[in-house]
C-alpha positions as CSV (number, residue, x, y, z in Angstrom):
1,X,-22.8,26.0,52.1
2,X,-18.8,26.5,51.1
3,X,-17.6,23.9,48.9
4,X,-14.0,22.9,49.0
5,X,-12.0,23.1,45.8
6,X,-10.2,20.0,46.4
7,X,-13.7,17.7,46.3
8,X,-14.7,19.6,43.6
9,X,-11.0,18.4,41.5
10,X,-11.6,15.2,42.6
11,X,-15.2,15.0,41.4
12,X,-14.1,16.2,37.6
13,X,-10.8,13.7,37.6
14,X,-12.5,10.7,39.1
15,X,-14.1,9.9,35.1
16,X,-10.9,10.4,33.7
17,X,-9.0,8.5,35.8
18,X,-11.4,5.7,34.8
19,X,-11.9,6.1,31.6
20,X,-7.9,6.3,31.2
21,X,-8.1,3.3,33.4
22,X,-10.6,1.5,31.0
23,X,-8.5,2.4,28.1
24,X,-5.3,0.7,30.0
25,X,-7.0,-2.1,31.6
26,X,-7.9,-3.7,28.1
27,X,-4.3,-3.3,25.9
28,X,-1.4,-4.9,27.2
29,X,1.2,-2.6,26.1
30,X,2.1,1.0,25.3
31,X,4.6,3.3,23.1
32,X,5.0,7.1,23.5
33,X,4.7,9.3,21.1
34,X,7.5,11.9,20.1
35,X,5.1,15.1,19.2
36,X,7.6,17.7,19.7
37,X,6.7,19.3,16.4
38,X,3.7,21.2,16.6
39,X,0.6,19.6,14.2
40,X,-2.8,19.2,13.6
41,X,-2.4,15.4,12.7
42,X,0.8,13.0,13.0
43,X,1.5,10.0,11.4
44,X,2.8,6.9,13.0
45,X,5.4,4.1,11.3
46,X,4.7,0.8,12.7
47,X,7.9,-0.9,13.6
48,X,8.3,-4.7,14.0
49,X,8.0,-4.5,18.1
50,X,3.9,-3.3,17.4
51,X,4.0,-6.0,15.2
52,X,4.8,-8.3,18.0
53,X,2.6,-6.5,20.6
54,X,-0.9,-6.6,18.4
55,X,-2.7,-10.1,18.7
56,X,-2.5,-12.2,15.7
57,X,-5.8,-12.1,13.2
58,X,-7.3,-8.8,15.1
59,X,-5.8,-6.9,12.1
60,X,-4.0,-4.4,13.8
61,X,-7.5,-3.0,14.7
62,X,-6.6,-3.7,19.1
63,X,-4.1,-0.5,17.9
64,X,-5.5,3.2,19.0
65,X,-4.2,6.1,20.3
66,X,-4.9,8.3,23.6
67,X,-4.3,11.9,24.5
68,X,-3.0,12.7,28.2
69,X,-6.5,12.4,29.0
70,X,-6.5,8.7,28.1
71,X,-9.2,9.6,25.6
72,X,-8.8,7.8,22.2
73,X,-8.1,10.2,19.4
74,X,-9.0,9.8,15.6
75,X,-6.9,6.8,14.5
76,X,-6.9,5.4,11.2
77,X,-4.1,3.7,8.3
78,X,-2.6,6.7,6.4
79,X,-4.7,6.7,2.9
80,X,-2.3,5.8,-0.3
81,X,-0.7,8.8,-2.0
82,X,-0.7,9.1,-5.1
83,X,2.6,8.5,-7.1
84,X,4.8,11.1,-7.5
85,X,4.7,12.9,-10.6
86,X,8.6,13.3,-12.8
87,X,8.7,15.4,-15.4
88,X,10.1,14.3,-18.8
89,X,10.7,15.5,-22.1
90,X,11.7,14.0,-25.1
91,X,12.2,14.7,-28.7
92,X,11.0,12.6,-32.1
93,X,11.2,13.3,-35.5
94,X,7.3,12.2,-37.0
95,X,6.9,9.7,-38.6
96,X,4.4,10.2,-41.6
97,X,1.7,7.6,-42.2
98,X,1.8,6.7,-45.9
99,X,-2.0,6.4,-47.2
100,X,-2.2,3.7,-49.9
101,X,-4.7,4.8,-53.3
102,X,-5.1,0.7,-53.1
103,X,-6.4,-0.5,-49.8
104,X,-5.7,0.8,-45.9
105,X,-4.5,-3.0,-45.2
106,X,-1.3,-2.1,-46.9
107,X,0.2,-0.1,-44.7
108,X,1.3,-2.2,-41.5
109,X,2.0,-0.4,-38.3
110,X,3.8,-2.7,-35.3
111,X,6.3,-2.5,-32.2
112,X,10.0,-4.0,-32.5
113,X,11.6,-5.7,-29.5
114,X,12.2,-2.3,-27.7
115,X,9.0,-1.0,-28.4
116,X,10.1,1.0,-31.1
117,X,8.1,1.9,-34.2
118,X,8.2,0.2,-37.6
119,X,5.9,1.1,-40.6
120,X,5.8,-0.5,-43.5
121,X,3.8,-0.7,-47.0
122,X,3.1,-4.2,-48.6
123,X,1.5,-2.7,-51.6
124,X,4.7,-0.2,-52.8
125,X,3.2,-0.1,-56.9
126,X,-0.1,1.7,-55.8
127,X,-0.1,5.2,-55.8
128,X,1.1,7.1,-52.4
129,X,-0.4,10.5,-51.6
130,X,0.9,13.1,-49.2
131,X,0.6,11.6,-45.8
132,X,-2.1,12.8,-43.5
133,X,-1.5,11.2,-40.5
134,X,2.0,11.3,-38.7
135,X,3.3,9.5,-35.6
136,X,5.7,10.0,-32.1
137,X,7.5,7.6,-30.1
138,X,7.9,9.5,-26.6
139,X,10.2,6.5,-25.8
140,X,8.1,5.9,-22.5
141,X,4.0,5.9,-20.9
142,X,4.2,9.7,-20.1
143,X,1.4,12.3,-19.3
144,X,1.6,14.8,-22.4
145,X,0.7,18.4,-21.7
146,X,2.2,20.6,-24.4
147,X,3.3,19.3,-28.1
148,X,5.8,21.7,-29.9
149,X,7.4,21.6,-33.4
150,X,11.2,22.5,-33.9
151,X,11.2,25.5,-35.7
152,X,14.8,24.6,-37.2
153,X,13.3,21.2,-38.6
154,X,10.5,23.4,-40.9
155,X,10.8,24.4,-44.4
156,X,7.5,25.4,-45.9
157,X,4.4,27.6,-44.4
158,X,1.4,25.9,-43.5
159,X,-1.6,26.5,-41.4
160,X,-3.0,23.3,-40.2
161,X,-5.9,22.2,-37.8
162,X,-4.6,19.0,-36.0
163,X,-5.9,16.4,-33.7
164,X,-4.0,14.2,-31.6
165,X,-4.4,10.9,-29.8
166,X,-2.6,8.6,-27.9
167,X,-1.9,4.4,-27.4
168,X,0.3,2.2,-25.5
169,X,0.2,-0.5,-28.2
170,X,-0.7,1.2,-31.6
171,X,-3.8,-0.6,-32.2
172,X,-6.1,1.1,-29.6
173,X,-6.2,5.1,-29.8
174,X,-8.1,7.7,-27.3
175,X,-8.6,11.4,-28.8
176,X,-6.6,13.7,-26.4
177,X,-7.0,16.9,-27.8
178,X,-8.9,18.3,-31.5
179,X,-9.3,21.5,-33.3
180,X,-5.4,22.0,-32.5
181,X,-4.1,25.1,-34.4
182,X,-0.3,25.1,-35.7
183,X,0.9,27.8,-38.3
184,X,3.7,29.2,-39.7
185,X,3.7,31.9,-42.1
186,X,7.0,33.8,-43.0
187,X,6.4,36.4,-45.5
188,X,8.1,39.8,-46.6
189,X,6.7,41.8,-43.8
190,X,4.8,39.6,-41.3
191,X,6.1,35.9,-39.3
192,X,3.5,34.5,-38.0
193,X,4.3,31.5,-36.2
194,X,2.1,28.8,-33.4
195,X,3.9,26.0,-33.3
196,X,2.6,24.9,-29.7
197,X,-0.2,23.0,-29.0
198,X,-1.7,22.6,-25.3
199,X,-2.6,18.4,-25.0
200,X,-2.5,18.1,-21.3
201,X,-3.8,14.2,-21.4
202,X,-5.1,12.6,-18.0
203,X,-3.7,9.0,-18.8
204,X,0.3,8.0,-19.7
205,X,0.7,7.0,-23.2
206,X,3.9,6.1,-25.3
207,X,3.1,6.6,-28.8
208,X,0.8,9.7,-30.1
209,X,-0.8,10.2,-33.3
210,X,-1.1,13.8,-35.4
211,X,-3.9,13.7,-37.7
212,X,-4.7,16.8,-40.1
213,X,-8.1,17.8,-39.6
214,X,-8.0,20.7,-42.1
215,X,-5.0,21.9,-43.8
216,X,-2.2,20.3,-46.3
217,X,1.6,20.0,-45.8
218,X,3.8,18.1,-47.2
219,X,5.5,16.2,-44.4
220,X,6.0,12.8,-46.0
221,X,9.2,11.1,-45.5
222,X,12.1,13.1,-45.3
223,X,10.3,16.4,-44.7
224,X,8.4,15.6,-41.2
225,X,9.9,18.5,-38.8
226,X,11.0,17.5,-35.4
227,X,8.6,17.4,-32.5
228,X,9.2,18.2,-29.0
229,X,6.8,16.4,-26.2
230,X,6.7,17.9,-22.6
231,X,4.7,16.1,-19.7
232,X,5.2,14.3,-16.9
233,X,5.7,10.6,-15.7
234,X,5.6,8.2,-13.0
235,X,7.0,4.7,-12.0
236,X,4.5,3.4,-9.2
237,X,6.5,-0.1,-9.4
238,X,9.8,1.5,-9.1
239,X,8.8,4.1,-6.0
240,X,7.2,1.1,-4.5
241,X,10.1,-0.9,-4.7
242,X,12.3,2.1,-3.0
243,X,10.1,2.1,-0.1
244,X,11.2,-1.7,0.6
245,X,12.8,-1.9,4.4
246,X,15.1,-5.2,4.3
247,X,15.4,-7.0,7.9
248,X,17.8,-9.5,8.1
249,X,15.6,-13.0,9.2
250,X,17.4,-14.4,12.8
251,X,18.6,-18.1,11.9
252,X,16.9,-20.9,14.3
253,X,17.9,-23.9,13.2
254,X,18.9,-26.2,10.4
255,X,18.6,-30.0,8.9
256,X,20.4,-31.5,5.9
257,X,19.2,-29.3,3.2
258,X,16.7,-27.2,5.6
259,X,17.4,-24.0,7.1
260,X,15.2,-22.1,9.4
261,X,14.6,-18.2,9.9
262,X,12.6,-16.3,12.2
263,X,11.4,-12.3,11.8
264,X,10.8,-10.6,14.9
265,X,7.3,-10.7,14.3
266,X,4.6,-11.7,11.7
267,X,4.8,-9.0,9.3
268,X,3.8,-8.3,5.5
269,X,6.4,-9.7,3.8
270,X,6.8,-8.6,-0.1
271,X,9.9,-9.8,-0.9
272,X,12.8,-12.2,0.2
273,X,16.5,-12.4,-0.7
274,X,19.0,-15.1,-0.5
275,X,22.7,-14.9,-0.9
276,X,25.4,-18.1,-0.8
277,X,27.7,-18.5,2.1
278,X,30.7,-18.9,-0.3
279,X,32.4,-18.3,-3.0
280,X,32.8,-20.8,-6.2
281,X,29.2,-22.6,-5.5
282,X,26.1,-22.3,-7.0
283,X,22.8,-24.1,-5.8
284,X,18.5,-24.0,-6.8
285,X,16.7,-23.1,-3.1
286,X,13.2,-22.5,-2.5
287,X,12.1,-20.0,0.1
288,X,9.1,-21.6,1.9
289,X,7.1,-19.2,4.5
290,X,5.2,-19.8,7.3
291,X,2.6,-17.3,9.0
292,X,2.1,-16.6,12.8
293,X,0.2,-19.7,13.6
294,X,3.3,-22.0,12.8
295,X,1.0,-24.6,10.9
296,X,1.9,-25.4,7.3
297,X,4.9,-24.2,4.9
298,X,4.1,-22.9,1.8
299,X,6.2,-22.3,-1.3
300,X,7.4,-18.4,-1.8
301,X,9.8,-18.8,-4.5
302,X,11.9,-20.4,-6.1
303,X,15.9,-18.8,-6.8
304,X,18.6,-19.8,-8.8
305,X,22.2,-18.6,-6.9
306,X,25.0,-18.3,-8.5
307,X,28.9,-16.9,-6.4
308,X,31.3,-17.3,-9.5
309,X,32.4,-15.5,-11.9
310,X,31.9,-12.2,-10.5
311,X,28.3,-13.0,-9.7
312,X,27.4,-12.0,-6.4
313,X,25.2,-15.3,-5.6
314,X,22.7,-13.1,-4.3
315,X,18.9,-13.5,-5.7
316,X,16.0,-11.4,-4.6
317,X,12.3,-12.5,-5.9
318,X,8.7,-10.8,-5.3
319,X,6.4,-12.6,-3.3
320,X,3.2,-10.8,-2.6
321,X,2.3,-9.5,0.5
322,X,2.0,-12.3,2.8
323,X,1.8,-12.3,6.6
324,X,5.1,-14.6,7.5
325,X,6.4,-15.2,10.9
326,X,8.5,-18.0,9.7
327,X,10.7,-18.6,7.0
328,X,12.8,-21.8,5.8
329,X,15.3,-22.5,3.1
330,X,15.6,-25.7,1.0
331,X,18.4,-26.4,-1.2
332,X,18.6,-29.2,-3.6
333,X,22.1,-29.6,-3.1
334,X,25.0,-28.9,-0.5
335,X,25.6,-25.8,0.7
336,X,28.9,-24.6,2.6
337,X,27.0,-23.2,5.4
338,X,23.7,-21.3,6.1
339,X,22.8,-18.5,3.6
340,X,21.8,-15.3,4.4
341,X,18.2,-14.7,4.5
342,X,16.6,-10.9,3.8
343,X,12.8,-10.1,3.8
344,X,11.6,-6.8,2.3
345,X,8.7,-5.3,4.1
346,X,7.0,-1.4,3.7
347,X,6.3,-0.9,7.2
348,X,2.2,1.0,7.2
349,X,1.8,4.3,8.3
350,X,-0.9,5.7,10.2
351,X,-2.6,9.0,11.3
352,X,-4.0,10.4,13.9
353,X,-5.5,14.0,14.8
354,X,-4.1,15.6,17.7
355,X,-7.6,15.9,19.3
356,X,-6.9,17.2,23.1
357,X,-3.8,17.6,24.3
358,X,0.4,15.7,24.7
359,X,1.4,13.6,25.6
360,X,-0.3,11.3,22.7
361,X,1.0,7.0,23.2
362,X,0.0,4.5,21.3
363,X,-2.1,1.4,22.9
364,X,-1.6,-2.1,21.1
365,X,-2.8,-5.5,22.0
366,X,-6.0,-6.6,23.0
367,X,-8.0,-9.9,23.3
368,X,-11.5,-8.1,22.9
369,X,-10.6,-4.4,22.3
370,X,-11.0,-2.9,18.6
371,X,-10.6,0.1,17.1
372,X,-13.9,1.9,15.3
373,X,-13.7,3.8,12.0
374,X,-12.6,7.3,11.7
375,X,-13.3,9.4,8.5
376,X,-9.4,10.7,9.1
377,X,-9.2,11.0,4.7
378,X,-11.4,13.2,4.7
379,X,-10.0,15.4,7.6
380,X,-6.4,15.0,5.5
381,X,-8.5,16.0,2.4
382,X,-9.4,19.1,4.0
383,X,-5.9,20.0,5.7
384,X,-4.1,19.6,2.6
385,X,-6.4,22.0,1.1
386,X,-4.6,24.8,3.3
387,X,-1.1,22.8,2.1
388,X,-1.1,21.6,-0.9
389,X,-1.9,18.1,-2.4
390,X,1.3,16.1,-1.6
391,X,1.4,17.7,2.1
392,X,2.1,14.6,4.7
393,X,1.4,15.0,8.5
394,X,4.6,14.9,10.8
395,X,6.3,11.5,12.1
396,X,5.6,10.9,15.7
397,X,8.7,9.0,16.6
398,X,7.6,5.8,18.8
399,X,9.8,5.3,21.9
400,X,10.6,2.1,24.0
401,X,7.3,-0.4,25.0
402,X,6.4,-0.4,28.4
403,X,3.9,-2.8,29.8
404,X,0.1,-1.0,30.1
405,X,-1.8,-4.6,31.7
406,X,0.3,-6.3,30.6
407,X,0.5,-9.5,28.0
408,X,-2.5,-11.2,29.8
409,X,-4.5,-8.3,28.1
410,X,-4.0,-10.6,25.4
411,X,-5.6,-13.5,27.0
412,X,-9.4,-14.3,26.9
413,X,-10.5,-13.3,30.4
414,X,-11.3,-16.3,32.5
415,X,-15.0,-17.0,33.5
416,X,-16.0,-16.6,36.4
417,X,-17.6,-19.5,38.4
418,X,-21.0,-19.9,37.8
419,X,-22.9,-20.6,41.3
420,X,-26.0,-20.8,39.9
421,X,-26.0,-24.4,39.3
422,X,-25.3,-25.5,43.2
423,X,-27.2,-22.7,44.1
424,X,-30.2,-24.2,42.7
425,X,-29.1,-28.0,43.9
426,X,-29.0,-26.1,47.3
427,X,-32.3,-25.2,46.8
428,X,-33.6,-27.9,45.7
429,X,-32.5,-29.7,48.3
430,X,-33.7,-27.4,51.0
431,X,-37.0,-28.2,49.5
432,X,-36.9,-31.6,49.0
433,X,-36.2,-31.6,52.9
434,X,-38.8,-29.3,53.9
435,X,-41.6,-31.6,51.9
436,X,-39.6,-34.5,53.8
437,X,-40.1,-33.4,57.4
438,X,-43.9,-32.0,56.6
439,X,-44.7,-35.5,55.5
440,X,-42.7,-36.6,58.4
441,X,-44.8,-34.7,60.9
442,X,-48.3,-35.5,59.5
443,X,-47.3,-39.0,59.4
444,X,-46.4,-38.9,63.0
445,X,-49.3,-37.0,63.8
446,X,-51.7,-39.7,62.3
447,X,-50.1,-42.1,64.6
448,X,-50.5,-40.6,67.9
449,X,-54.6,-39.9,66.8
450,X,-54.6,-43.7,66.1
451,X,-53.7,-44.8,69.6
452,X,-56.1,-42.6,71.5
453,X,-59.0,-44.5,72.9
C-alpha cells in the first residue's frame, strides 16, 4: 500500500499547529524577536508596552517565549552580575603606631570628618619605643592585591616578616595576609631588595594595618617609607544608579495644589524627579504614588525645590522599588503651572536559550497561563565558562505588538452553562409523572373491578 507524502506532512504538522495554537490561544499578545545575531542564548529588555500587556499581580510569570515551532523555549529573568571591578591605586606615607611603656589605652586611634586618620598619645611623659605597628589610608573600600614600598622613601636595610590586615572603621581588623617577607640589603657587592608583598584580599577595605612579626626597623615618625597599594574597586550604588532609564510621567489632570501623572504602564519605579515650571519660585511638594489597582495614594517623598539663584529647581529622591501606575504631586503652596514629573526605572532583562529554531517572539498576557522554572543560570554558568566571566548573551531587539487572542486572553473565561440542574428537574419531573399516571391507571382499574356484578 503506497502512502502519499502529502498525508504523511499533514500527520507530523497537525500537533504543531496545535500545540502553537495552544500556546496562542491562551496569551493575548505577541512581540518578535530580532535574532539576527547568531547565539546560543539571547537576552530580552522589557520595555513599558510588555509592561502594559502582562496582567497585573501574575508577576510577569504569563511572559514566555516560543520558537517557529510555537514550542516554549527556556525563559527565565537574567541572573544579577556581579559589579564591575575598577582598578585603583593609591599612595600613603605609614603612619607608625607609637607603643606606650605605660598602658595601650594611651594611644587613641579615630576617623576625622573625611574619614581620614588621626593618632594620638594622651600619656606623652611615658617612655615611647620604636613603633611596631604602622598604618595606610587607601583613601577608599578597595580590594588590595599587591603592597609595595617606595624604594626612594628608604634609608636603612632591614629584613622584616610582616603581617597585614584590614578595616573599614579602625576598630574591627581581619588578617589578610602573614609571614609577608620585605628586605632590603645594600652592601658593597650584593643589593638585595623585596619590597613587594602579594595581599590579594577578597573583601574592600579602606584602612590596612602592617604589623612586624619578626624583624626591627626604625620607622617611627618621620622615617616611615612610602607605600604604594594596588587593587581594585567597585561602586555597586553608583553603577546602579547609571543603569536608571528616566520616562517622562504623561500629565492627566490637576486640582488646587494636586497634580496628576500617569506612566504608561505599572512599572518598578526607583526613583522620581520634580522640577518647577518657572523661574524665581520655590515650593515643598510631596510625590504620592499609586499602583495598578488605582486604590490608595501613598507618600514617596518628600522634595524641597528651589529655581533661583542659579539653582535649577530640580530635585530627584530614591524611593525603593515600588510598582506605580499612578503618580500625583502635592504642593504646599502655589505653583505657576504643572511641574515636570520624571520616574527612574531599570527596565529587567531576561534570557532565553535558542532551543529549536527563528523566528523566536515573545508571548505576554494571560489570565491562567504561567511560566515554569528553568535552570537558565546554570546554562549561563556553563556558557560563560567557554567566554569568560562577564560574557552577556546578545539583545534580541523586540519589534511592534501584534494581537495573538487578543486582550480577552486576559479575561477569566466565562462558564459555561451548567444543564445539569434542569436536567435533573427534567427528570425528576418525568418521574414524578410516570408514578402519577401508574397510580392513575390502577386507580382506574380498581374502579371498573368494583362495578362488575
Amino acid at each position: 500500500m503506497r502512502l502519499d507524502v502529502r498525508w504523511i506532512a499533514l500527520a507530523v504538522m497537525l500537533p504543531v499547529a496545535a500545540a502553537r495554537a495552544d500556546n496562542a490561544a491562551d496569551y493575548a499578545y505577541a512581540f518578535a524577536l530580532d535574532t539576527k545575531t547568531a547565539g546560543e542564548a539571547y537576552r530580552v529588555v522589557l520595555t513599558p508596552e510588555v509592561y502594559a500587556s502582562v496582567k497585573p499581580g501574575a508577576d510577569l510569570r504569563d511572559l514566555i517565549v516560543v520558537n517557529a515551532l510555537g514550542r516554549p523555549v527556556p525563559f527565565a529573568p537574567l541572573p544579577p552580575s556581579p559589579p564591575t571591578s575598577h582598578p585603583f591605586e593609591a599612595s600613603a606615607r605609614l603612619l607608625p603606631l607609637p607603643v606606650s611603656a605605660a598602658s595601650a589605652d594611651s594611644v587613641k586611634v579615630e576617623r576625622n570628618t573625611d574619614g581620614g586618620i588621626v593618632i594620638s598619645q594622651t600619656d606623652r611623659a611615658a617612655a615611647v619605643q620604636r613603633p611596631d605597628a604602622w598604618l595606610l589610608d587607601a583613601g577608599r573600600a578597595m580590594n588590595l592585591d599587591q603592597l609595595a614600598l617606595d624604594p626612594a622613601s628608604l634609608s636603612e636595610d632591614f629584613q622584616l616578616r610582616v603581617m597585614v590586615e584590614g578595616s573599614n572603621d579602625l576598630r574591627q581588623w581581619s588578617l589578610l595576609a602573614s609571614d609577608l617577607s620585605l628586605t632590603r640589603v645594600h652592601g658593597e657587592e650584593d643589593q638585595v631588595e623585596q619590597l613587594n608583598a602579594d595581599v590579594s584580599s577578597n573583601d574592600p577595605y579602606r584602612y590596612y594595618r602592617v604589623r612586624l612579626s619578626d624583624g626591627q626597623v626604625d620607622w617611627s615618625a618621620g622615617h616611615a617609607p612610602i607605600a604604594r597599594l594596588t587593587g581594585g574597586y567597585t561602586d555597586a550604588a553608583a553603577e546602579h544608579a547609571s543603569q536608571l532609564q528616566w520616562l517622562v510621567a504623561k500629565e492627566s489632570g490637576q486640582g488646587a495644589a494636586d497634580y496628576d501623572y500617569e506612566l504608561p504602564a505599572a512599572l518598578p519605579v526607583e526613583s522620581v524627579t520634580v522640577a518647577l515650571p518657572a523661574a524665581n519660585n520655590a515650593a515643598r511638594v510631596h510625590v504620592l504614588a499609586q499602583g495598578a489597582d488605582a486604590s490608595t495614594w501613598t507618600e514617596a517623598a518628600t522634595l524641597d525645590l528651589v529655581r533661583a539663584g542659579g539653582k535649577s529647581g530640580e530635585a530627584t529622591a530614591a524611593i525603593g522599588v515600588r510598582t506605580i501606575k499612578h503618580l500625583r504631586v502635592h504642593s504646599d503652596t502655589p505653583l505657576a503651572g504643572a511641574p515636570t514629573l520624571r520616574a527612574g526605572w531599570i527596565p529587567p532583562q531576561y534570557v532565553f536559550l535558542a532551543e529549536g529554531s527563528a523566528p523566536y517572539r515573545l508571548l505576554a498576557g494571560s489570565y491562567a497561563a504561567r511560566r515554569g522554572d528553568y535552570p537558565v543560570d546554570e546554562a549561563l554558568s556553563r556558557l560563560r565558562s567557554q567566554h569568560d566571566e562577564t560574557w552577556l548573551p546578545p539583545v534580541a531587539q523586540l519589534g511592534p505588538r501584534v494581537d495573538e487572542a487578543g486582550p480577552s486572553a486576559l479575561d477569566a473565561p466565562k462558564v459555561p452553562y451548567d444543564w445539569t440542574k434542569p436536567l435533573l428537574w427534567v427528570v425528576l419531573a418525568l418521574g414524578a409523572l410516570v408514578v402519577a399516571g401508574m397510580a392513575f391507571s390502577l386507580l382506574r382499574q380498581g374502579r371498573e373491578g368494583d362495578r362488575k356484578p
